[in-house]
NUBATI-826039 format. One line per field, with one value per residue: x, z, y of N, C-alpha, C, CB in turn; chain. Coordinates in steps of 0.1 Angstrom, whole numbers, m for minus. Glycine has a CB too. Example, Ala and Ser with C-alpha at 12.3 -4.5 7.8 and 13.67 -1.06 7.14 Angstrom:
BEGIN
n.x = 132;128;
n.z = 78;71;
n.y = m57;m22;
ca.x = 123;137;
ca.z = 78;71;
ca.y = m45;m11;
c.x = 132;129;
c.z = 78;79;
c.y = m33;0;
cb.x = 113;141;
cb.z = 90;57;
cb.y = m45;m6;
fifi = A;A;
***
This chain:
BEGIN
n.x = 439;457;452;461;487;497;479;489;515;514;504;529;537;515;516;534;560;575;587;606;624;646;636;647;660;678;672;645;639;657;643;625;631;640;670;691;719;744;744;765;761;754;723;703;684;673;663;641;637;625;628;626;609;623;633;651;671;680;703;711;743;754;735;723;725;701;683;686;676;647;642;644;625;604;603;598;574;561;563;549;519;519;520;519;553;579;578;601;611;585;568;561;522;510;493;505;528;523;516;528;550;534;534;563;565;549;563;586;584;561;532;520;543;557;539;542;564;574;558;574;599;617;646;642;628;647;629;622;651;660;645;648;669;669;650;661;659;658;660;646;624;613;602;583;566;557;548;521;511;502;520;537;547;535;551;551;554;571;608;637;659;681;715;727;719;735;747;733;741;763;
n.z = 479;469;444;437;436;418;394;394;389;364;345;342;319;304;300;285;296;306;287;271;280;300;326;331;354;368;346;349;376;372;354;367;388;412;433;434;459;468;501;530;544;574;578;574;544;526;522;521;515;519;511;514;489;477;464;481;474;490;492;499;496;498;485;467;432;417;436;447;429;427;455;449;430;449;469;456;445;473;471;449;458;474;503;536;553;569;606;632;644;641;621;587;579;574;549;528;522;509;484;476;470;451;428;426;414;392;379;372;360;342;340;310;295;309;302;275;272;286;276;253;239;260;276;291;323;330;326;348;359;332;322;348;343;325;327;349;374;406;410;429;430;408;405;418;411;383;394;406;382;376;352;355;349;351;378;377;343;337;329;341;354;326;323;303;298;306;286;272;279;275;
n.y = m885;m854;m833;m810;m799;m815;m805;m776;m774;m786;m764;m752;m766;m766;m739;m734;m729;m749;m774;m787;m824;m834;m815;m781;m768;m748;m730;m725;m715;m694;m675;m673;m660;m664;m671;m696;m717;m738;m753;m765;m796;m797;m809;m797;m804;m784;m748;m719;m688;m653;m626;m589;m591;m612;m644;m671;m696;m724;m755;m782;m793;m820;m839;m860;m853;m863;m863;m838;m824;m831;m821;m793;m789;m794;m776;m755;m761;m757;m729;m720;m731;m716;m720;m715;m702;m722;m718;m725;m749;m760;m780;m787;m793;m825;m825;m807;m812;m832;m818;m807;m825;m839;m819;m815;m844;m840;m821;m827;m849;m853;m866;m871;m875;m898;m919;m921;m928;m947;m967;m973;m997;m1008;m1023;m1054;m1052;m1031;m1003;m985;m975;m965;m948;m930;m916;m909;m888;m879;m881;m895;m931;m945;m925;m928;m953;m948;m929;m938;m963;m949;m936;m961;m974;m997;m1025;m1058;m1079;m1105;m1107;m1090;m1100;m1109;m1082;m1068;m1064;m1050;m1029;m1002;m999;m979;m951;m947;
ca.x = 451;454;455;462;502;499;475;499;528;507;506;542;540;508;516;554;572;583;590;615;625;643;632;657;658;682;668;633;646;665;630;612;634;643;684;695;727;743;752;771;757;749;713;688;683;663;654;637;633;620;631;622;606;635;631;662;663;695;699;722;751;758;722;730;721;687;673;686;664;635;640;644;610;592;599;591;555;556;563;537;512;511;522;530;565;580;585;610;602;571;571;550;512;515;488;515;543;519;512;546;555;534;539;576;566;545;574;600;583;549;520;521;556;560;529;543;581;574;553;583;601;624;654;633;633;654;620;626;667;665;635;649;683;659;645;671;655;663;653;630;617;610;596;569;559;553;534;511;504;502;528;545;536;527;562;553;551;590;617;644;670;691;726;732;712;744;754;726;741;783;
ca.z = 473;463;430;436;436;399;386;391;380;350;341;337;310;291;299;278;301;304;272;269;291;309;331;329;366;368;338;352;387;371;348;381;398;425;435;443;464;478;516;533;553;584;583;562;531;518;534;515;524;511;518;506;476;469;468;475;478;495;491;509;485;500;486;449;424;415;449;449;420;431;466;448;428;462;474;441;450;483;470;437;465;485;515;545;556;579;612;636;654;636;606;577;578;558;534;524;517;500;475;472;465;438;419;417;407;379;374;370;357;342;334;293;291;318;298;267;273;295;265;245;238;271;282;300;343;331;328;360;356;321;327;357;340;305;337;356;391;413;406;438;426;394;407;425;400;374;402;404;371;365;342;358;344;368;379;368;331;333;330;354;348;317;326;288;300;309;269;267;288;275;
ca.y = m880;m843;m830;m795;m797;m815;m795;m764;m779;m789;m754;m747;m771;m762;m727;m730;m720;m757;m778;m803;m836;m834;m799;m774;m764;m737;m722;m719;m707;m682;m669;m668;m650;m675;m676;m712;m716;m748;m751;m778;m808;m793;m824;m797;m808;m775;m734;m714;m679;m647;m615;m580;m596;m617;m656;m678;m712;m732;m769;m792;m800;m836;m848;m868;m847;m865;m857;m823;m816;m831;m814;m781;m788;m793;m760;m742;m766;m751;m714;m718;m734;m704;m724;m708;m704;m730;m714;m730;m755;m762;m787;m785;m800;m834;m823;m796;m819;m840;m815;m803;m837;m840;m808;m819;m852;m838;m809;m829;m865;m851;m880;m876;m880;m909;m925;m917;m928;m962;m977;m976;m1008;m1008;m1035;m1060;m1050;m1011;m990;m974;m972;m960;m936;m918;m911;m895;m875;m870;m881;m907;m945;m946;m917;m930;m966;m944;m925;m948;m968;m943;m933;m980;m976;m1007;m1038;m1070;m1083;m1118;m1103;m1087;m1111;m1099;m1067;m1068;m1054;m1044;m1010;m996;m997;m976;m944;m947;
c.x = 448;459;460;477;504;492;484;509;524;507;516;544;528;506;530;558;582;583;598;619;641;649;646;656;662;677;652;636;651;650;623;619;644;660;686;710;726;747;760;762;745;733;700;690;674;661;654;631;628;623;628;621;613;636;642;659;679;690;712;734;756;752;728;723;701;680;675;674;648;629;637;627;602;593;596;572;550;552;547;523;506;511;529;546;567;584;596;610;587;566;559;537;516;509;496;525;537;515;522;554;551;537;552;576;559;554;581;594;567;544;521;535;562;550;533;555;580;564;563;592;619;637;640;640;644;642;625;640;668;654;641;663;676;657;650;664;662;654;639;622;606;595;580;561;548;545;519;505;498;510;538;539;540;544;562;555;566;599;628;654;677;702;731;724;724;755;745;729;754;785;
c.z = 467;453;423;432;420;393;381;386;366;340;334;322;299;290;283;282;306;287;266;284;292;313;336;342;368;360;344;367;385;360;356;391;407;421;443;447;470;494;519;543;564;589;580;552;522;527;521;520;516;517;508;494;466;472;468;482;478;498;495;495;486;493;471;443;417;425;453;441;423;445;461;440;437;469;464;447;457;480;460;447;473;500;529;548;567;589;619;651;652;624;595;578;564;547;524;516;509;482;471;463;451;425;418;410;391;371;365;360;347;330;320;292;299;307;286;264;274;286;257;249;249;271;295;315;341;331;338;357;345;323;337;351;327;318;346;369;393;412;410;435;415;395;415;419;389;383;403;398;365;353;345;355;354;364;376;353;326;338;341;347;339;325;318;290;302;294;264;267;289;287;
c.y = m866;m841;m819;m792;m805;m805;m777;m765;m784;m773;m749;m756;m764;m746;m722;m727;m736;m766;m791;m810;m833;m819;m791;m767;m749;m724;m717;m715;m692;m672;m668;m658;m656;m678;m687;m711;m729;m745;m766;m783;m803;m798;m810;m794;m793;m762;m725;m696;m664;m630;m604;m585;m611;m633;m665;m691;m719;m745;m772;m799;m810;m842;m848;m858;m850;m858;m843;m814;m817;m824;m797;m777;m786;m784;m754;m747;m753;m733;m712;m721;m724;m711;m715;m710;m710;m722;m723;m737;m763;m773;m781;m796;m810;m836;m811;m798;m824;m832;m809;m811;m842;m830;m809;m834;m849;m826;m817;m846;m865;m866;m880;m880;m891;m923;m929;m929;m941;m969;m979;m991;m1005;m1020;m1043;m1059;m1037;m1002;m981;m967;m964;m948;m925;m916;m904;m884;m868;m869;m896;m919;m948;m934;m915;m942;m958;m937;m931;m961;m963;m938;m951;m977;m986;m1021;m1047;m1073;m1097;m1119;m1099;m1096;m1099;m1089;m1077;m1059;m1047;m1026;m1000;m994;m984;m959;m944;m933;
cb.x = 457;457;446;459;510;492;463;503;537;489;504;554;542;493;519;560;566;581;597;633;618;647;620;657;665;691;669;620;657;684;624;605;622;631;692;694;729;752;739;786;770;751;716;678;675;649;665;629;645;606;646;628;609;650;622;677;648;703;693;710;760;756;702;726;733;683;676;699;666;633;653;657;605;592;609;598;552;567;581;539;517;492;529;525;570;587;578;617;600;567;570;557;499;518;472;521;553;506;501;555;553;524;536;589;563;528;584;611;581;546;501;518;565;554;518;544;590;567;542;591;600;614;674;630;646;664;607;628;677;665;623;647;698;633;637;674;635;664;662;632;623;627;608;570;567;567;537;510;516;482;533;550;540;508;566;542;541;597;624;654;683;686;735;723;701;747;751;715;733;794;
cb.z = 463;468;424;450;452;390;394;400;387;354;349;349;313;290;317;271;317;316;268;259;286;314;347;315;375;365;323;351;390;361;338;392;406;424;441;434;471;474;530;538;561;582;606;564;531;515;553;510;535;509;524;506;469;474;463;478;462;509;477;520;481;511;492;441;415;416;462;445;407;429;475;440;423;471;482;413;464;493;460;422;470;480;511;557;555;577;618;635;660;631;606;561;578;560;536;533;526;508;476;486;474;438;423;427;414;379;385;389;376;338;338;282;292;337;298;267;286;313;257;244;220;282;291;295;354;314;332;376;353;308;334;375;339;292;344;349;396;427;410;456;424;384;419;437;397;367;416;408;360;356;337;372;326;365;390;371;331;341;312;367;362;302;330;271;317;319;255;271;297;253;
cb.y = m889;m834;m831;m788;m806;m828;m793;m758;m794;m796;m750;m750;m787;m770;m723;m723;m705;m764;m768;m799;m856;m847;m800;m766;m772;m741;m729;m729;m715;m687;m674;m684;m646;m693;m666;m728;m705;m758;m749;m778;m814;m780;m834;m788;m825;m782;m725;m725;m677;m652;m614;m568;m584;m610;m660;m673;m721;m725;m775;m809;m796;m843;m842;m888;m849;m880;m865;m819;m821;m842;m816;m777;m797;m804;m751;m751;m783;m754;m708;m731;m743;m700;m735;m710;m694;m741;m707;m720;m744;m749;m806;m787;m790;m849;m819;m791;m828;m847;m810;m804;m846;m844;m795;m820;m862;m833;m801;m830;m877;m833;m878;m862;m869;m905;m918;m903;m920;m960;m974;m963;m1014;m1009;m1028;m1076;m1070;m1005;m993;m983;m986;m971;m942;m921;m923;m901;m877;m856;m880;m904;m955;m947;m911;m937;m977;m937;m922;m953;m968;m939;m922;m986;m963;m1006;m1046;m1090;m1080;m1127;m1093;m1075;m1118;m1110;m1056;m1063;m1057;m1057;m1006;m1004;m1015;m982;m945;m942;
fifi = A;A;A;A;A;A;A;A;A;A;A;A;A;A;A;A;A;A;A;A;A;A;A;A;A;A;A;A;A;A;A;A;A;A;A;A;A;A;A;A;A;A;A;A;A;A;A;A;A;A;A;A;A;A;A;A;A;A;A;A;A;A;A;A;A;A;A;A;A;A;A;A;A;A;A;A;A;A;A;A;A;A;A;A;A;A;A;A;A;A;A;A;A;A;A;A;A;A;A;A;A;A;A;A;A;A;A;A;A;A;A;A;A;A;A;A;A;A;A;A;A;A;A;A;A;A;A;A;A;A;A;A;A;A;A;A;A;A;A;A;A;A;A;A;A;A;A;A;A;A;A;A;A;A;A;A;A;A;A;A;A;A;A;A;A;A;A;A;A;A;
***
């Protein structure tokens, strides 16, 4: 597993230029420079392009709002990565995406504050649910995360979902 796509996203945080939970997208987009625009449907979710100096970044406005954000992190990866640009026709090598993928999961979800958060005294079976709405990603986003940092406790150990989580989030 690569480490390269956290480690850089790790930066933005112990650099200050991120700070509070949950990651202010727009706002760091707009201090880097980078113009975001939606598009409609049309089946790509993300193009990222760069022109005389100028970096914009268009995202599919069908995709729910969780996944938009975390789609828009994974090209910031790709841009901060120094990844080549996708030509056409060509996809991206899947150690590319992999590291893309994680520099938005440590952007947008980073390991102290997942570590931090998910020891706190939860609704028994909401971690995930209540976590990815503090973070403002998507659930399965969340469930995978917190897998891979072991911040999910053994499923014989959690009694099953409370529905009272939904008092939590009027």
């Amino acid at each position: 597993m690569t480490r390269r796509g956290a480690l850089a996203a790790r930066r933005f945080w112990t650099g200050g230029i991120l700070t509070e939970i949950p990651v202010d997208l727009n706002g760091l987009f707009r201090s880097l420079g980078i113009r975001v625009y939606l598009h409609g449907s049309g089946g790509v979710d993300a193009a990222c392009s760069r022109l005389a100096g100028r970096v914009t970044l268009s995202l599919n406005a069908q995709m729910p709002p969780p996944r938009r954000r975390f789609t828009a992190a994974h090209e910031l990866g790709h841009l901060v990565l120094g990844h080549a640009p996708v030509l056409p026709g060509r996809p991206r090598l899947a150690w590319q995406e992999r590291e893309a993928d994680d520099f938005a999961s440590e952007l947008l979800m980073p390991a102290w504050a997942l570590r931090r958060d998910s020891a706190l005294l939860l609704p028994p079976g909401q971690r995930e649910l209540v976590l990815a709405r503090r973070f403002r990603v998507s659930r399965q986003a969340m469930g995978l995360r917190l897998a891979r940092l072991g911040c999910l406790p053994s499923p014989k150990t959690e009694p099953p979902p409370d529905r009272s989580v939904e008092a939590l989030f009027p």
